[in-house]
C-alpha positions in Angstrom: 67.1 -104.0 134.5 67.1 -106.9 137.3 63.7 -108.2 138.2 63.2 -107.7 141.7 62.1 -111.1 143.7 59.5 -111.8 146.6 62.8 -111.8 149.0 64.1 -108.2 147.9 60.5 -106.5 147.9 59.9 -108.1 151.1 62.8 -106.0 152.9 62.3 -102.8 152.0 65.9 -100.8 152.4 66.9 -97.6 153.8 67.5 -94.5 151.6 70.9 -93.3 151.2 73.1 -90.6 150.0 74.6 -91.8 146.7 78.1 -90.5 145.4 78.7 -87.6 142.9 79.8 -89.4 139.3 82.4 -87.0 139.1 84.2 -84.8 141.5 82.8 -81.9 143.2 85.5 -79.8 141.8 84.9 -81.3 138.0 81.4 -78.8 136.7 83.2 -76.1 135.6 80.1 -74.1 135.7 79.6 -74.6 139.5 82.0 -74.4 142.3 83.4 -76.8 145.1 81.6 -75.1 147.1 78.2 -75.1 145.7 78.5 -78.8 145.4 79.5 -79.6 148.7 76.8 -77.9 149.9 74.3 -78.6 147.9 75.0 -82.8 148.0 76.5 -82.9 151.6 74.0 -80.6 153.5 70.9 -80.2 151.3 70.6 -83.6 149.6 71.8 -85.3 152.5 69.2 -83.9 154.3 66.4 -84.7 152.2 67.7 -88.6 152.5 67.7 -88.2 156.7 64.2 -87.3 156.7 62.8 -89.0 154.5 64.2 -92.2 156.0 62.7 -90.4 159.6 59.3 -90.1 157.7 59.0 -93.6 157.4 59.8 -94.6 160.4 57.3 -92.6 161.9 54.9 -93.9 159.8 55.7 -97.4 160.9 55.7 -96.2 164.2 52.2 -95.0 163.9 50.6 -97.9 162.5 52.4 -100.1 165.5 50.5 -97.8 167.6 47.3 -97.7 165.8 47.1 -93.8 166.2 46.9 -92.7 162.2 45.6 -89.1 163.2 48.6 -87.4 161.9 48.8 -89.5 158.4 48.0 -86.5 156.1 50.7 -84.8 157.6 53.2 -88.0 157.9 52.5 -88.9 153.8 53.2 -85.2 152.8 56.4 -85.7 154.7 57.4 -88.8 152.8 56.3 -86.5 149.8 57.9 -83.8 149.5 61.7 -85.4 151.3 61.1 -88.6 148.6 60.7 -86.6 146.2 63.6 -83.8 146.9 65.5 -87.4 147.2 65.1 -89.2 143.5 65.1 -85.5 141.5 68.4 -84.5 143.1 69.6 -88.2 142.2 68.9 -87.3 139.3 70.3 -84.0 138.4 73.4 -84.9 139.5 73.0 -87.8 137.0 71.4 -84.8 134.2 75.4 -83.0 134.0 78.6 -84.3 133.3 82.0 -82.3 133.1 83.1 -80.8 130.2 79.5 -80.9 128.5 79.4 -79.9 124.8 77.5 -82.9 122.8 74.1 -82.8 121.4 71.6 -85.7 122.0 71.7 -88.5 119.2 69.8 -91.7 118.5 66.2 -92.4 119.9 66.3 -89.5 122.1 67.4 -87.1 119.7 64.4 -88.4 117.3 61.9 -88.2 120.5 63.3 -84.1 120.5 62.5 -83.5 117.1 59.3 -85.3 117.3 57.8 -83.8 120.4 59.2 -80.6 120.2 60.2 -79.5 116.1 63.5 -79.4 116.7 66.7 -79.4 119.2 66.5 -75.9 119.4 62.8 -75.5 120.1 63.2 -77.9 122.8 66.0 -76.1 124.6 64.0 -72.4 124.0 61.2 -74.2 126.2 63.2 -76.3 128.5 65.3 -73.2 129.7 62.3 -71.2 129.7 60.6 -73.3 131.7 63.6 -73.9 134.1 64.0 -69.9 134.7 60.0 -68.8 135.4 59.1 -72.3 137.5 58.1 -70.4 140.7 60.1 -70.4 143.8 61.7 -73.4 144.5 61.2 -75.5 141.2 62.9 -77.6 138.8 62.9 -77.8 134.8 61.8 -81.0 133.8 62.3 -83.5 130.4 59.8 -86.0 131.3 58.7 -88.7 129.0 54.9 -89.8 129.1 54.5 -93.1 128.2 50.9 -92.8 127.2 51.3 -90.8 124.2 54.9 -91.9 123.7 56.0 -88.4 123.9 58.3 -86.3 125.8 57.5 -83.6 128.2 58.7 -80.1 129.3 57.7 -79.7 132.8 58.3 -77.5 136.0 57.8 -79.1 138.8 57.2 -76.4 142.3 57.9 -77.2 145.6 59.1 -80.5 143.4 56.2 -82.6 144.6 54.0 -80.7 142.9 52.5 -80.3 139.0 53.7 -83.7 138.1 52.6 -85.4 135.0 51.1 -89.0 136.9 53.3 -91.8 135.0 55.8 -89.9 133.3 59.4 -90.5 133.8 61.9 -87.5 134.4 64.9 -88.3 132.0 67.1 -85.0 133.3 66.5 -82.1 135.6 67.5 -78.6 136.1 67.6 -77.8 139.9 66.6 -73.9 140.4 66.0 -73.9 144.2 68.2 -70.8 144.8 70.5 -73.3 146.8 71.8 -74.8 143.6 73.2 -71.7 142.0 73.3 -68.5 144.3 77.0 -68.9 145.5 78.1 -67.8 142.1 74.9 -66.7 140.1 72.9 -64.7 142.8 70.2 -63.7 141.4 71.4 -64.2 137.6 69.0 -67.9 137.1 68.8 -67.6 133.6 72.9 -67.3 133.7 72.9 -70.5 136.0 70.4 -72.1 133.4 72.0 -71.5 130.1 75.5 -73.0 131.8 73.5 -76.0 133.0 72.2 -76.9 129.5 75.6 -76.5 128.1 76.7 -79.4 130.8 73.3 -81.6 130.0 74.1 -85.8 129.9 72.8 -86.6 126.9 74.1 -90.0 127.7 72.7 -90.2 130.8 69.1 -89.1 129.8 69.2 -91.6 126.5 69.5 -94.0 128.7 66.5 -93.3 131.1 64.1 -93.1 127.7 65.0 -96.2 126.8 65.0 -98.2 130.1 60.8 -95.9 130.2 60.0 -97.4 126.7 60.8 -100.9 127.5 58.5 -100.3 130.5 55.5 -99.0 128.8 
């Protein structure tokens, strides 16, 4: 990973939408459709206001009037946060799907979790009960060295301070109702057939080297 200098942290840079890694009509499992919408409208979104956020906030301290901050930092929040966990899960599926995790990761599975299989029982059941508008999470926690199930609601919320989120399972009704309605678990089970593995071994072992 490049170390960042005095020059590049000085300047910070506005958020932006980044590409799908694949095409929006290669997750078998999803739709066109469902992908446009979900990256084009609802994503892009998120990256409009958080970027607004911020400029507000800059705005405010120009003016000195800081009466609204509580409501301004919840903003940056809940839209930076809907930002890096959909960057993400479009990172946590590839097409055609299939594999199993190997390596490190696949050891950090059996040794937080038993086994492969216990992990996916509790990732997908964590994925279809996280309340209304929540996300399954595999997090690793760099203070016990361990990895995490997690569901994170209203996605800037029940966080594990420090750990890293190595894939994530959208389940805002946004991501799936097109073609699942009110089937999640359906939606679910197809998603973890599609996981990255890849993509997520990766992520654990840029955490660990950070630890």
């Amino acid at each position: 990973m490049p170390t960042a200098t005095a020059a590049t942290l000085a300047t910070p840079k506005k958020y932006t939408l980044p590409d799908l890694p694949y095409g929006y009509d290669e997750i078998e499992f999803l739709s066109e459709e469902i992908l446009h919408l979900h990256h084009d409208k609802h994503h892009a979104g998120y990256v409009k206001s958080l970027n607004t956020a911020l400029e507000d906030l800059a705005q405010a301290r120009t003016d000195g009037e800081l009466e609204h901050i509580k409501a301004l930092t919840r903003e940056v929040a809940f839209h930076g946060s809907g930002h890096a966990l959909h960057s993400l899960y479009w990172c946590s599926m590839a097409p055609g799907g299939g594999r199993k995790p190997a390596g490190a990761l696949r050891a950090a599975i059996d040794s937080s979790f038993g086994s492969l299989p216990a992990f996916l029982k509790q990732f997908g059941e964590a994925s279809r009960k996280g309340e209304a508008s929540a996300w399954g999470v595999l997090a690793y926690e760099p203070m016990g060295d361990r990895l995490l199930v997690m569901a994170y609601e209203d996605h800037q919320n029940m966080s594990f301070q420090g750990a890293v989120p190595l894939l994530v399972c959208d389940v805002w009704e946004h991501a799936y109702y097109p073609r699942y309605k009110n089937e999640r678990g359906d939606y679910v089970d197809a998603f973890i057939k599609a996981i990255d593995w890849e993509h997520a071994a990766e992520r654990l072992e840029r955490a660990r080297k950070l630890r």
